[in-house]
C-alpha positions, 0 to 999 in steps of 0.5 A: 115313817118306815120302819128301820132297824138298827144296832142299838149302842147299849146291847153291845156294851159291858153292864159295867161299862160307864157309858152303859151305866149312865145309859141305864140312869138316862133310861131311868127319867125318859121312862118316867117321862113317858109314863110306861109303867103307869100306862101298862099298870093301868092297861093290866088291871083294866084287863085283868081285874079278876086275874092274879099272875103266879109268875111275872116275866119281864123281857129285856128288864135292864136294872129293874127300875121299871118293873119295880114302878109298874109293881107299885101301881098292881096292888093285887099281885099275891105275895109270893109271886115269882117275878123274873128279870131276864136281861142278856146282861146282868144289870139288876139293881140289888136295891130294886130286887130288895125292894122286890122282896119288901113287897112280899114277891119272889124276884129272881135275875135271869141273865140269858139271851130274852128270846132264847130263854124264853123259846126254852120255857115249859109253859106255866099257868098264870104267867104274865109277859111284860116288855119295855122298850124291848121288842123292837129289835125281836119276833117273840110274839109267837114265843110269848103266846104260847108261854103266857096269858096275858102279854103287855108292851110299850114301844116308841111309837114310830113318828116324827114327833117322837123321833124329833123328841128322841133328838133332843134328849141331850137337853135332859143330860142323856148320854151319846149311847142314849141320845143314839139308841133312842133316836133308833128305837123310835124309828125300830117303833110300831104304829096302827095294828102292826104288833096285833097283826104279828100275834097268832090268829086265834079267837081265845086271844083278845087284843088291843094295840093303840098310841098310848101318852105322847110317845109310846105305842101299847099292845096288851093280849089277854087269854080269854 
């Protein structure tokens, strides 16, 4: 399938917008059906195992549910860990930032533009790039290399199986901003090699990109 790219209903929408705050809900059980968070969760700490982040960005972070679920699964993380929700919108549920805190982090919502913020970055030790369902509609990875240690994404993966999927996502009670923007993100999706051959040739990276669960694409660069 080729990939196209095109305008996604939820970005232009208020965070308060109804469609939109049942859009996020819908985003809510598609990421539990897909399983994001435990296949990124899992990806990390086998990459990982010796490292603990000092600071946690999540691009594109939405409401935070799928941060707070991917959390959950990285018992290692240090209390007092800075955790960043960076959405253009400011949409973070004050229930998922509490139950943040419960677990001993430091989360702070981050309202900015996710690659202008992140261009703007010092580079920080110890940081760790997260994106769900995010990058499909961005070029950050150059921005995100040089600003982190360890970079992990899902992504649709770009297929016809996930794309007959995304169309029937009415059965599940989705919404039209959500029926729409997910038959869009499939086909704004990755496949193969395509995110490794947009990360920075250099040897200190180590790489993995591969299909991951049913309809997700996941990529994982480490700072070796």
């Amino acid at each position: 399938m080729e990939r196209s790219l095109q305008a996604e209903w939820l970005d232009g929408l208020s965070a308060h917008d109804p469609r939109a705050v049942g859009s996020r809900r819908d985003l809510r059980l598609i990421n539990a059906l897909m399983g994001n968070a435990r296949l990124m969760a899992r990806a990390v700490r086998e990459a990982a195992s010796q490292a603990v982040p000092r600071r946690i960005v999540d691009l594109g972070a939405g409401d935070g549910a799928f941060l707070l679920g991917w959390v959950r699964r990285m018992p290692l993380l240090a209390p007092g860990t800075e955790v960043l929700l960076v959405d253009r919108h400011d949409a973070a549920d004050a229930g998922v930032v509490t139950a943040l805190s419960a677990r001993r982090l430091n989360p702070r919502r981050v309202q900015a533009d996710g690659l202008e913020w992140l261009r703007a970055q010092p580079a920080e030790a110890d940081t760790w790039v997260l994106a769900n369902l995010f990058l499909h509609h961005f070029t950050v990875l150059n921005a995100i290399a040089e600003k982190a240690e360890l970079c992990c994404v899902c992504e649709p993966s770009r297929d016809w199986w996930s794309l007959a999927a995304s169309r029937m996502l009415g059965l599940i009670g989705a919404n039209g901003v959500t029926r729409h923007d997910a038959a869009v993100s499939v086909q704004a999706g990755f496949q193969g090699g395509e995110l490794s051959a947009l990360w920075p040739t250099d040897s200190r990276w180590r790489l993995r990109e591969h299909r991951a669960g049913f309809f997700s694409h996941l990529f994982l660069a480490q700072r070796t």
